[in-house]
ZAMARGU-4260 file (C-alpha; in steps of 0.2 Angstrom, whole numbers, plus 5000, padded with zeros to 4 digits):
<rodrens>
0) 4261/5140/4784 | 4274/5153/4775 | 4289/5142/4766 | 4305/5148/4770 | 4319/5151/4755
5) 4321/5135/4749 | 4302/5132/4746 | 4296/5121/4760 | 4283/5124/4771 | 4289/5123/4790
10) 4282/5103/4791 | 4294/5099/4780 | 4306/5107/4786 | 4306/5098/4802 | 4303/5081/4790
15) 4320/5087/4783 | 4330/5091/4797 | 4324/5075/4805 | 4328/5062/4791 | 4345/5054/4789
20) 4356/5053/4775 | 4352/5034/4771 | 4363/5024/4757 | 4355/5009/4754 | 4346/4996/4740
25) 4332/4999/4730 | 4322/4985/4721 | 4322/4983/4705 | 4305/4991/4696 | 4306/5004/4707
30) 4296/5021/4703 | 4309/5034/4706 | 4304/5049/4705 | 4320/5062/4702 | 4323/5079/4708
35) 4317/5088/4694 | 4299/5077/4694 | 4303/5065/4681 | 4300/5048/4686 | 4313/5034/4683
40) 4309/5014/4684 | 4323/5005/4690 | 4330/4991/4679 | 4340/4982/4694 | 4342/4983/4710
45) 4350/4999/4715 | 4362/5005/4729 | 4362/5024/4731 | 4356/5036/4743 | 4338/5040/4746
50) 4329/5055/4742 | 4314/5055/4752 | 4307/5046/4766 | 4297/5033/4756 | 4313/5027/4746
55) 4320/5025/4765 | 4306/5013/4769 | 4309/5005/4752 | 4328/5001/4757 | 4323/4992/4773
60) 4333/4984/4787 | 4350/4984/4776 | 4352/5001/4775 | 4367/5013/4782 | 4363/5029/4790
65) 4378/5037/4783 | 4378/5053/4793 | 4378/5044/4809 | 4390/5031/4806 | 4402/5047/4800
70) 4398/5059/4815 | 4400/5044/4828 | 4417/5037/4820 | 4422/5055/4816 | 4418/5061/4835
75) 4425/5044/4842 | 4443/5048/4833 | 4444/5067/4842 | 4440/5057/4859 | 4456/5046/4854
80) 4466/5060/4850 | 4462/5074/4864 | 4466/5059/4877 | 4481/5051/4865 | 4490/5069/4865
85) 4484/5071/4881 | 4495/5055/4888 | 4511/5058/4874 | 4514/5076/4881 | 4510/5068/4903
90) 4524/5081/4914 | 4525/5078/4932 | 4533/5095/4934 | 4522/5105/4922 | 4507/5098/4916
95) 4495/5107/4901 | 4477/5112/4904 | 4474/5097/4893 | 4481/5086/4905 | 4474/5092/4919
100) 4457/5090/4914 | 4459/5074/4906 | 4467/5068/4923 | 4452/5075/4930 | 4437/5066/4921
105) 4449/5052/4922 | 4448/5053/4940 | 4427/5058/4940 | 4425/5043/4930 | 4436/5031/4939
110) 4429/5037/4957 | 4412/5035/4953 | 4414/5015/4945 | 4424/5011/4964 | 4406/5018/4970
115) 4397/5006/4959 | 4405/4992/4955 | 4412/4981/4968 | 4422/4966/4960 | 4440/4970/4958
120) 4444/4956/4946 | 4438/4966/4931 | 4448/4980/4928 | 4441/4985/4909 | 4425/4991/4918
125) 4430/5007/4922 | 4440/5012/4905 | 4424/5007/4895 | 4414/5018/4907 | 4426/5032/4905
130) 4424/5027/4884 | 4405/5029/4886 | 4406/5044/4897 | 4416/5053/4882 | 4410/5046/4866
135) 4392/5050/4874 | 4395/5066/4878 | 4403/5073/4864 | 4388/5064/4852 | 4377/5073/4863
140) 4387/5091/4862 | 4383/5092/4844 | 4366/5094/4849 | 4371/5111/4854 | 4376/5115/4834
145) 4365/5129/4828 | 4353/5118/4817 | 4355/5124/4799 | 4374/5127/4804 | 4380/5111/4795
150) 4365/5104/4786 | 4359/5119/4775 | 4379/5121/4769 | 4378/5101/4763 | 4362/5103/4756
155) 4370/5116/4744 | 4384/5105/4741 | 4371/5090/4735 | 4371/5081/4752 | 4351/5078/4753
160) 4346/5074/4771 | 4362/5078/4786 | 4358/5073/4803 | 4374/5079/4815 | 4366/5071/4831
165) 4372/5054/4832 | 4363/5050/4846 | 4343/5056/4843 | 4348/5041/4829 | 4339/5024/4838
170) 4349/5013/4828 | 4365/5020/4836 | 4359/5021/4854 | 4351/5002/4852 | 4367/4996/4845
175) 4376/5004/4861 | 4365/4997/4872 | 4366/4979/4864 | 4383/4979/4864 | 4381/4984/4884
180) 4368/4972/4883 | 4381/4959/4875 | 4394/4962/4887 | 4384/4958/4900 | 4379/4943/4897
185) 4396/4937/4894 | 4402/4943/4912 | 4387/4936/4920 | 4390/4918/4910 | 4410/4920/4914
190) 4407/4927/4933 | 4392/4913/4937 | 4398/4899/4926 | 4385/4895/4912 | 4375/4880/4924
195) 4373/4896/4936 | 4367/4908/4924 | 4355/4897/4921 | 4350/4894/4937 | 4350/4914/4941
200) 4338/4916/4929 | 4326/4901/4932 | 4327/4898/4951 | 4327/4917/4955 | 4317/4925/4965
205) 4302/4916/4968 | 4311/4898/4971 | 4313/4881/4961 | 4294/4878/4964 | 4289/4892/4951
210) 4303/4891/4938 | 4290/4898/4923 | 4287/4913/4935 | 4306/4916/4939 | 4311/4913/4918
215) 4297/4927/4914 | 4302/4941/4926 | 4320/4937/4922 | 4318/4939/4905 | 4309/4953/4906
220) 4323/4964/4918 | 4336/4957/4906 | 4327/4964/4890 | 4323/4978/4901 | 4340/4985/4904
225) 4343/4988/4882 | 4328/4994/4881 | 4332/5008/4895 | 4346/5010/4891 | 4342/5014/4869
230) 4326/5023/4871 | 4330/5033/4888 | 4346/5042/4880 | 4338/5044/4862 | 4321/5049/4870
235) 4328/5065/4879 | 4342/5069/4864 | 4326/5069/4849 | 4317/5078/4862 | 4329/5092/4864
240) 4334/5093/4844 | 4316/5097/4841 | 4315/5112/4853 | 4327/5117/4845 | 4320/5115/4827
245) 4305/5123/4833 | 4313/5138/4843 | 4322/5141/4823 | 4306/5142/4816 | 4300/5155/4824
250) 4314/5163/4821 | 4314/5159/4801 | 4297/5160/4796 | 4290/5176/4805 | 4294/5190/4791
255) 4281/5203/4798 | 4285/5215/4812 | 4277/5205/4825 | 4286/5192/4816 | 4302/5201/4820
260) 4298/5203/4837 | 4295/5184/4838 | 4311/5177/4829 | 4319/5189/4845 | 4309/5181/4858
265) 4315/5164/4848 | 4333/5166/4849 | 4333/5172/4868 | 4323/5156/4869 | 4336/5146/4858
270) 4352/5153/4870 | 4339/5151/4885 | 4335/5131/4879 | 4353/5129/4874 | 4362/5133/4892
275) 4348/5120/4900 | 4352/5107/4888 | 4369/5109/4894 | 4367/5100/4906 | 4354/5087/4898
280) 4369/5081/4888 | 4381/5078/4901 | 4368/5072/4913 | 4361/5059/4900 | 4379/5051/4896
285) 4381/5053/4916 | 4365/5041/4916 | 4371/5029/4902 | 4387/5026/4910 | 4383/5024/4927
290) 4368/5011/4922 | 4381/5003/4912 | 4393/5002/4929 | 4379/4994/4938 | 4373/4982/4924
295) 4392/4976/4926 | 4392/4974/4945 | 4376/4964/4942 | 4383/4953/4931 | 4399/4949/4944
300) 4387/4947/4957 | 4387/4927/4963 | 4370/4916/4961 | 4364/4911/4980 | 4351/4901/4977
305) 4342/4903/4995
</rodrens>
């Protein structure tokens, strides 16, 4: 396989593009081998950024994926902001373009949680939806970032690894949907009561007769809806970063004349896969919003024991 300009073949390539920028503890003893070859043993235990992929399994679970946390918090901030500005500059009599569509997703949002969710004692349902619905969505547009746009200018700079996709990360779509996961358990405990949570978990569906049955296909739809909810939204986001990896490197690594005709086929394929995956972006933080709404209206929903 022909390497492109920086030396790596197109396997490595993808391991690179692929591999977040990780800042985390290595042991001490560790063989560390440096970037030009030497190797370096490790007195102490070291915090510092890792270099390959083995030094990331080296680091273990207490490890920050730097480039995620920053994208995620960075992209969040400009969500605050747009809709801040938005609200500080709200006219009646002549409203900006920027009000108007931020009344509009405002009212998208807030229409489709009165579709869902029925209880009208919790009224911090649909600004979380409308928080997910945005903070999703923008995590998801970065997916839409020409691939060496950002990464190649920070490798140059001495940034190793830059992943800008927050969500083809599983440790930030699990920690969304545990924390969705949280919150539903603490409406369905407040909602129910904690004797009737219980009882919803062990008398349901099959009767007080086959408690075991009920606890085991309860527990299972409870750890189902995290699960779903992480894997589903990171699934389809990995999936369409590495078309998009791929459609590149047929575009960077084809130097002959049939090579050049390829690397045009590749970037009528990359605008081509681009305009569908429009609509995978907004349609997947569609999907975790709304599955959110209804993991909500669930947890309002009173036990009936029959």
């Amino acid at each position: 396989m022909a390497a492109d300009t920086s030396g790596r073949t197109f396997s490595e390539y993808l391991s690179h593009h692929l591999q977040n920028l990780v800042y985390g503890k290595l042991p001490a003893g560790y063989e560390r081998v440096n970037k030009d070859g030497t190797v370096e043993v490790l007195e102490k235990d070291t915090w510092t950024f890792a270099y390959s992929g083995e030094e990331v399994s080296e680091m273990g679970f207490w490890a920050f994926h730097v480039d995620t946390l920053f994208f995620s918090i960075t992209l969040g901030a400009a969500f605050l902001f747009i809709f801040a500005r938005a609200a500080k500059n709200f006219s009646m009599e002549k409203p900006t373009k920027l009000q108007s569509f931020v009344e509009m997703l405002v009212d998208f949002v807030d229409n489709t949680v009165k579709g869902t969710f029925k209880s009208a004692k919790n009224t911090l349902v649909a600004p979380m939806a409308l928080t997910i619905f945005v903070w999703v969505l923008l995590m998801n547009l970065m997916d839409l970032v020409p691939v060496d746009l950002i990464p190649y200018p920070a490798e140059l700079l001495g940034v190793p690894y830059l992943k800008v996709v927050p969500t083809t990360d599983i440790n930030l779509t699990a920690a969304l949907a545990l924390s969705v996961f949280g919150l539903y358990l603490f409406f369905s405990i407040r909602s129910k009561g904690f004797i009737g949570f219980i009882k919803s978990i062990t008398l349901h569906p099959f009767g007080p007769w086959m408690l075991p049955a009920n606890l085991f296909v309860e527990l299972v739809d409870m750890l189902a809806k995290p699960l779903s909810l992480a894997l589903r939204l990171y699934g389809n986001l990995y999936a369409g970063e590495m078309i998009f990896l791929l459609i590149a490197g047929m575009v960077a690594w084809q130097l002959t004349f049939s090579g050049i005709m390829i690397g045009i086929l590749g970037t009528l394929l990359s605008l081509a896969w681009a305009i569908f995956h429009i609509l995978i972006v907004v349609l997947q933080a569609f999907i975790f919003m709304m599955l959110t709404t209804v993991y909500m209206n669930m947890a309002h929903e009173k036990f009936e024991q029959h």
